[in-house]
N, C-alpha and C positions, 0 to 999 in steps of 0.2 A: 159452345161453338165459337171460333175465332173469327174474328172480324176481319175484313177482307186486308187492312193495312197490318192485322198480328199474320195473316197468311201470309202476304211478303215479306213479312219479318222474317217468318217462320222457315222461309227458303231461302232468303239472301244475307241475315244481319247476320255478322261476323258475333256480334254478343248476343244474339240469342242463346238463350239455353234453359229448355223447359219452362219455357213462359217468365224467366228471369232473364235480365240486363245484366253482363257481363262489367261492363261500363268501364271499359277499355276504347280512350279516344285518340286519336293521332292530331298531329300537329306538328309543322312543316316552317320553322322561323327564317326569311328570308334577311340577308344584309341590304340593307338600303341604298349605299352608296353604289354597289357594283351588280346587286343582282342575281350573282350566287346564292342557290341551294343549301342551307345546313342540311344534318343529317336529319331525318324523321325522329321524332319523339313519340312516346309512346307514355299517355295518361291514367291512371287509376280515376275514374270519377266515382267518389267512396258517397255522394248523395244519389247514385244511378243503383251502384253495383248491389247485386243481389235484391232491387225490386223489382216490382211485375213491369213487365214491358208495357213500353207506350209508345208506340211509334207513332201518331197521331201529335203528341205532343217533344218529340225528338228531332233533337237539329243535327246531330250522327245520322239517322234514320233520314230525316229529308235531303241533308246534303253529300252525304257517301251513297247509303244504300240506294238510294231510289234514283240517284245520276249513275248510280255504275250499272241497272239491271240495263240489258241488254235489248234491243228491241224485237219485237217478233216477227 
C-alpha cells in the first residue's frame, strides 16, 4: 500500500515511474548583474535515478511537485 506522500508522487512527479525516481532535475541559472533568464537546464541525478522513490525525503518532490499541485 503506498503512502499518502508516494500517492502524490504517484499522480503528479514528473519522475515517477513504477515506484522508481526518474531523477531528472531542472535548473534555471540566473545572470547577476542584469537579471536575465538563461535557458532551463535539464539534470541526470545518477544518486536518484532508478531508486525507489522517496518523496518524503526529496527536495524536487517538496519544491516543484507539491508548489505546482493545484488547489481544490
Amino acid at each position: 500500500m503506498l503512502s499518502n506522500s508516494k500517492r502524490t508522487a504517484l499522480k503528479y512527479c514528473a519522475n515517477w515511474n513504477k515506484e522508481k525516481c526518474l531523477g531528472v532535475l531542472f535548473s534555471i541559472k540566473r545572470k547577476r548583474k542584469s537579471g536575465h533568464i538563461y535557458p532551463v537546464n535539464m539534470n541526470l541525478d545518477e544518486k536518484k535515478s532508478g531508486k525507489d522513490c522517496n518523496p518524503d525525503n526529496c527536495s524536487y518532490f517538496k519544491n516543484c511537485v507539491i508548489a505546482g499541485i493545484p488547489e481544490i
